[in-house]
C-alpha positions in Angstrom: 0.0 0.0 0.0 1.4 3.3 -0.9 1.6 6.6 1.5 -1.5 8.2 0.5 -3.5 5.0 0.9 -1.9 3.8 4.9 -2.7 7.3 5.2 -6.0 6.5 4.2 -6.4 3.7 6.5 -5.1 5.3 9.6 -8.1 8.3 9.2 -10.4 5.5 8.8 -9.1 3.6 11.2 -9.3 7.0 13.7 -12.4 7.8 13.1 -13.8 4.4 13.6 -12.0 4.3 17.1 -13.4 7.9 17.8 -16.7 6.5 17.6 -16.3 3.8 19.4 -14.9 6.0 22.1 -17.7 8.2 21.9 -20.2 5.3 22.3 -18.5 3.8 25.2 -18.5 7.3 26.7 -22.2 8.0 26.5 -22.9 4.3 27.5 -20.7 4.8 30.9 -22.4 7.8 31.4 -26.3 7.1 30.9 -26.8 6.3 34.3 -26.0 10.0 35.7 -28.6 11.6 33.2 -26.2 14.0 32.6 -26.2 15.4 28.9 -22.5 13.9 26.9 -21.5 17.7 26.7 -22.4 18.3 29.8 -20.1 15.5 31.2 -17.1 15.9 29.1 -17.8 19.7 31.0 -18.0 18.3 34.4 -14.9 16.0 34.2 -12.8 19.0 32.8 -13.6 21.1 36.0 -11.3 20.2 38.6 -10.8 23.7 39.7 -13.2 27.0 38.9 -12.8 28.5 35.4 -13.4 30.9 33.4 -16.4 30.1 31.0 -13.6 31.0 28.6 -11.0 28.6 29.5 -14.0 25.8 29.2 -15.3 26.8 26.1 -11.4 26.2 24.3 -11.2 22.8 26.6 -14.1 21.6 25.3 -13.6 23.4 21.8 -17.0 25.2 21.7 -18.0 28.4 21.7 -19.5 30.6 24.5 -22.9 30.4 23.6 -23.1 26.4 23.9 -21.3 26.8 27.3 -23.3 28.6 28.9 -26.2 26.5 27.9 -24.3 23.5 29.0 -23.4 25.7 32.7 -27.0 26.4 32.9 -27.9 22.5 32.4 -25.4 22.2 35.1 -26.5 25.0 37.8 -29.9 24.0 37.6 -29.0 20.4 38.9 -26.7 21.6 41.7 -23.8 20.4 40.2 -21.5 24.3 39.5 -22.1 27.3 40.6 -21.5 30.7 38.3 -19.5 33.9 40.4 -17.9 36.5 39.2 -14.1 36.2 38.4 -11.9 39.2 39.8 -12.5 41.3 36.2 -16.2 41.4 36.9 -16.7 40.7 33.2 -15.8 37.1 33.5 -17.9 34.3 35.2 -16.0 31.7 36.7 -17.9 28.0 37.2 -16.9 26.2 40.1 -18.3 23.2 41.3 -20.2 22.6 43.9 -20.5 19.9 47.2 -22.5 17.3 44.9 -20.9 18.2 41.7 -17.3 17.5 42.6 -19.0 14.0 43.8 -20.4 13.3 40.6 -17.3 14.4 39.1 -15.7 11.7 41.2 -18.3 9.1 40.3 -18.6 10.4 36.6 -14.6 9.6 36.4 -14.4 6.4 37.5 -17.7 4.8 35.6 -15.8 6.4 32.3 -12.2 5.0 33.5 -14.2 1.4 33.8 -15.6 1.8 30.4 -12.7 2.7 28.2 -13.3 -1.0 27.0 -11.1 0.4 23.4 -7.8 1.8 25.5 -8.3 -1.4 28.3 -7.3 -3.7 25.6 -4.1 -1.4 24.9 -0.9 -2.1 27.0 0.3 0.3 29.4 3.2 0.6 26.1 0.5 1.0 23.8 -1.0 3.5 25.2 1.4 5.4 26.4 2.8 5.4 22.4 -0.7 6.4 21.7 -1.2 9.3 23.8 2.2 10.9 22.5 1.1 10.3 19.0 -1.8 11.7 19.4 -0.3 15.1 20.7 1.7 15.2 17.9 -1.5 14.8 15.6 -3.3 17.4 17.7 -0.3 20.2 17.8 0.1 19.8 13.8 
């Protein structure tokens, strides 16, 4: 097979895993009734953050953030304050939510039935190739 064709393969290949992942992700995450946006928000939210800082983490714009904050304020899960520029509006979470953070992160790290079959090697290889992919 020539360059252009592996090259090929490997998008197909990518994109086939993607979905997979993306499956496995919503399937792990069904029982929390939690929106798959509004997940993938929650686990990035270890500390508060700018809306901002979300929206580039979770490549979105503002807009879609803040429906996704509202989805999680009204369930108790963040909390919106001001940041010290009164302009921005950091999201925190809150009692619950960093417990269904906690709970959300380990049914996804049980699930990850693609990267489970992986060795530790394998996906170690994995994760730095896929840097380089994401960096250009």
């Amino acid at each position: 097979m020539d360059e252009v064709g592996t090259a090929r393969e490997i998008a197909v290949r990518l994109v086939q895993a993607a979905e997979r992942l993306k499956l496995d992700f919503a399937e792990s995450i069904a029982p929390f009734e939690l929106s798959v946006p509004a997940a993938r928000a929650l686990l990035l939210l270890d500390e508060p953050a700018p809306m901002r800082v979300l929206s580039d983490r979770l490549s979105c714009d503002q807009s879609y953030i803040t429906r996704i904050a509202d989805e999680l304020e009204t369930r108790g899960l963040i909390q919106r304050t001001p940041g010290a520029d009164r302009r921005v509006q950091m999201l925190s979470l809150t009692a619950p939510g960093a417990r269904m953070r906690e709970a959300l992160s380990t049914a996804v790290s049980a699930s990850n039935r693609v990267l489970l079959q992986l060795s530790t090697a394998e996906r170690t290889s994995l994760k730095r190739i896929l840097g380089r992919l994401q960096t250009g």
